[in-house]
C-alpha positions in Angstrom: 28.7 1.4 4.6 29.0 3.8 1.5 27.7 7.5 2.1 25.1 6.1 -1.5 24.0 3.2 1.3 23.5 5.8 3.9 21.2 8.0 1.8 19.2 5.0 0.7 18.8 3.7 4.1 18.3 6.9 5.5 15.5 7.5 2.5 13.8 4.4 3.9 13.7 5.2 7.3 12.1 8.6 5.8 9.6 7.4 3.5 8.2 4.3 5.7 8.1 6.7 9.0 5.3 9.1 6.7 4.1 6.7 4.7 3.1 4.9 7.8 1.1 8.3 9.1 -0.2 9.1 6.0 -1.6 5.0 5.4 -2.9 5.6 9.2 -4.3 8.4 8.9 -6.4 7.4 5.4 -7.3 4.4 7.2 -8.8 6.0 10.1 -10.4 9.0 7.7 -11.8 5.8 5.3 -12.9 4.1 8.3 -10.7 0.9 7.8 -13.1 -0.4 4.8 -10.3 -1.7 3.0 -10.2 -4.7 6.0 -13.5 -3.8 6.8 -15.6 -3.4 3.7 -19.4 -2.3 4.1 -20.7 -5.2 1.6 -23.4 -3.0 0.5 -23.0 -3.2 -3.2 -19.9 -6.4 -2.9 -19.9 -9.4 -0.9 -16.4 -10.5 -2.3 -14.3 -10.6 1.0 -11.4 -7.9 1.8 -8.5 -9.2 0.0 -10.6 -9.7 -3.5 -11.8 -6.2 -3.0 -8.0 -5.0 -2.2 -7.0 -6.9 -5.6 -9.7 -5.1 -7.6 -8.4 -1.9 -6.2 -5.3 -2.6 -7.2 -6.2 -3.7 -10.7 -7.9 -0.3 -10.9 -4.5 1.8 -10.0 -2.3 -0.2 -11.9 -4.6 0.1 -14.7 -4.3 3.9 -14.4 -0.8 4.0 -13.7 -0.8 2.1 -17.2 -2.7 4.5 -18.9 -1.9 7.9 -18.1 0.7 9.7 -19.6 1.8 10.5 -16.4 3.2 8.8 -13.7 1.2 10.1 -10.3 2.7 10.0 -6.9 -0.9 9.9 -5.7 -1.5 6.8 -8.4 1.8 4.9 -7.2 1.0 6.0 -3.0 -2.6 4.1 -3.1 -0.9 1.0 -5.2 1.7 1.0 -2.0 -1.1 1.7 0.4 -3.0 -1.4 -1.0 -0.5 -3.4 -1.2 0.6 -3.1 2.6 -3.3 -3.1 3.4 -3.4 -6.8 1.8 -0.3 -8.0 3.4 -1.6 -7.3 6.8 -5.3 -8.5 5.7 -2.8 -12.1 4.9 -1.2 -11.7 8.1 2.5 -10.9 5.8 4.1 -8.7 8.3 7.7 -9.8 8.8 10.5 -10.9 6.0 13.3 -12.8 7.6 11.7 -15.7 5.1 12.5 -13.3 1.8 16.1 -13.2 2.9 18.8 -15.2 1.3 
């Protein structure tokens, strides 16, 4: 392995150790509502809700003149929150 591999690798191992805190911690703050969704003004089930989310944030990330780390962190957070909602948590399928 190339010291550029190890960086990246060792990047990874950074970024998905905290992102997984951080995404735990919102979760617990939020009280899980992005699985668990109050249905007091929606009755469209989690993953639709999740997808409108997502809509929303790549909709801002589209029109800002800025890209946000706090825009791009929620459409990452969303994303992983709706592949657990589907059940999508391992990848040896993906691989060639």
């Amino acid at each position: 392995m190339t010291d550029e591999n190890t960086e990246t690798h060792d990047g990874i191992e950074v970024l998905f150790h905290n992102f997984k805190e951080f995404l735990k911690e919102k979760n617990r703050r939020y009280g899980d509502s992005a699985l668990r969704p109050a249905m007091i003004f929606s009755d469209a089930p989690a993953d639709t809700q999740i997808l409108t989310r997502l809509d929303d944030k790549l909709n801002r990330i589209r029109v800002s003149k800025e890209l946000r780390k706090n825009d791009v962190a929620d459409v990452f957070g969303y994303t992983a929150l709706l592949m657990i909602q589907r059940g999508w948590l391992t990848f040896e399928d993906l691989l060639d």
